[in-house]
C-alpha positions as CSV (number, residue, x, y, z in Angstrom):
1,X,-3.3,111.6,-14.5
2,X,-1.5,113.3,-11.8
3,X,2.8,113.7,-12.2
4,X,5.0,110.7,-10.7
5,X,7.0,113.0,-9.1
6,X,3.6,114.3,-6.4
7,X,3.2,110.7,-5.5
8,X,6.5,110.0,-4.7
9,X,7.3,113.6,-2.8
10,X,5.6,112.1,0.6
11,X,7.1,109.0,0.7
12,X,10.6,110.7,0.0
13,X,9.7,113.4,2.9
14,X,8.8,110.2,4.9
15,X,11.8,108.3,4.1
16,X,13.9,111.5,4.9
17,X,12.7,112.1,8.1
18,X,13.0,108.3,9.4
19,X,16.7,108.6,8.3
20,X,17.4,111.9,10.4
21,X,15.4,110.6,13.4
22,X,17.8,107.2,13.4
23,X,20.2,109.1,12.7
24,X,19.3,111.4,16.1
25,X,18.4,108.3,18.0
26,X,22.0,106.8,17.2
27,X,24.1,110.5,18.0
28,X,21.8,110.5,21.4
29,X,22.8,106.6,22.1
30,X,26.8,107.6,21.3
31,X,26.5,110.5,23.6
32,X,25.1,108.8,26.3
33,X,27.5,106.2,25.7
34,X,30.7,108.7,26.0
35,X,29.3,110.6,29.2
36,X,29.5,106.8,30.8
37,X,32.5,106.4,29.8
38,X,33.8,109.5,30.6
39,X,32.6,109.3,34.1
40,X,34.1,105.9,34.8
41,X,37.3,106.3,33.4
42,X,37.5,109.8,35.5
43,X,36.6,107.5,38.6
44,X,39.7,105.0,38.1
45,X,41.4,107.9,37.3
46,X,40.9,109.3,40.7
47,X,41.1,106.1,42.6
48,X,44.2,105.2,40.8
49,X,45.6,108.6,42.2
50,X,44.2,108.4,45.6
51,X,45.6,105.0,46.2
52,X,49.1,106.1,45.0
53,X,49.1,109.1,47.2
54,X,48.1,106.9,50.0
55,X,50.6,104.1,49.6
56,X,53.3,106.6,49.2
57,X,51.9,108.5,52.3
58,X,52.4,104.7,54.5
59,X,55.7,103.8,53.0
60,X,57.3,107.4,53.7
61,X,55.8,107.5,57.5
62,X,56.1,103.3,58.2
63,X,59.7,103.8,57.1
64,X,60.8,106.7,59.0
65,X,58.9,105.1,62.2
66,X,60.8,101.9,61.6
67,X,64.5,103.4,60.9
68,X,63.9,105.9,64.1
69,X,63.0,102.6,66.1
70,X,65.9,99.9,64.6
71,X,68.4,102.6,64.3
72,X,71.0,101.5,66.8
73,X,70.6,97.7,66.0
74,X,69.3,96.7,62.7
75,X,68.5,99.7,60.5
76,X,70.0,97.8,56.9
77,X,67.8,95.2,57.6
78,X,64.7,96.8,58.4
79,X,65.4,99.5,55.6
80,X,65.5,95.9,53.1
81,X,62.8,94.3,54.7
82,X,60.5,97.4,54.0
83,X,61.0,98.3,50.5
84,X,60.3,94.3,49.9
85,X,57.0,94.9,51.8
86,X,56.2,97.8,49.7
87,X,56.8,96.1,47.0
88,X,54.2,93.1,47.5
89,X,51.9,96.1,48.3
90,X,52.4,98.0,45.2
91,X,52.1,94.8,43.1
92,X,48.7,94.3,44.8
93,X,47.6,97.8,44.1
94,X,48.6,97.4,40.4
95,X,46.6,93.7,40.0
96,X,43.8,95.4,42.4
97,X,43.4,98.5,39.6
98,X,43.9,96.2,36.4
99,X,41.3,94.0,37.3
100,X,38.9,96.9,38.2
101,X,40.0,98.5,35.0
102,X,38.6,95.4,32.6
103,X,35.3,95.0,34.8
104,X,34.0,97.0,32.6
105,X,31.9,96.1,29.3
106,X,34.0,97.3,25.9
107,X,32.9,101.4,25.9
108,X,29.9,101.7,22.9
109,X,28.8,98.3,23.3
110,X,25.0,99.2,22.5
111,X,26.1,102.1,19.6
112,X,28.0,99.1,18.0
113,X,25.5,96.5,18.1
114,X,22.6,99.0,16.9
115,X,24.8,100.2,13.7
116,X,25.4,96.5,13.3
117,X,21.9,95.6,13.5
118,X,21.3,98.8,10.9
119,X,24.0,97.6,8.8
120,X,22.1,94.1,8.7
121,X,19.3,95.3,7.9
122,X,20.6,97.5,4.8
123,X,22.1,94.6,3.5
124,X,18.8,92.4,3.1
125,X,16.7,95.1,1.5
126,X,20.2,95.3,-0.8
């Protein structure tokens, strides 16, 4: 009769290497997951600060064309009725850019859903 302990040594060894291969498969599906994420927050980063540069770029030339022109007549007014302008503008940037911001699906959507299908699983053979 041969010991327990040489039946049960491949089937540990089995068991061992199915945990460190879902445990691979589920460190490769996080780092995929980050790199995506990484990349599209870097890309609203960037248009966030290209679209600020470029509003502030129109306001600064828009109003120094518009004083230079109303200066003689109605500079206070066009001065007012500029900032308000800008104003309506920036507000539309900001709703533009928040809206773009939550397109996007919650950031390890598949990493949580696989742990919580493993964590399912656990708890029935429990």
């Amino acid at each position: 009769m041969p010991p327990p302990d040489s039946d049960l040594s491949p089937t540990v060894s089995r068991l061992w290497g199915s945990v460190l291969e879902g445990l691979h498969l589920r460190i490769e599906l996080f780092s995929l997951e980050l790199g995506e994420e990484r990349r599209r927050l870097t890309g609203l980063a960037l248009s966030a600060l290209i679209a600020v540069f470029a509003l502030f770029m129109v306001v600064l030339s828009l109003n120094l064309l518009l004083l230079a022109l109303f200066w003689d007549t109605h500079r206070v007014a066009v001065a007012a009725a500029s900032c308000a302008l800008y104003v309506l503008l920036a507000v539309a940037a900001w709703i533009h850019h928040v809206r773009r911001s939550r397109r996007h699906a919650s950031p390890f959507a598949a990493t949580s859903a696989v742990l919580a299908e493993d964590e399912r699983v656990l708890r029935e053979l429990a």
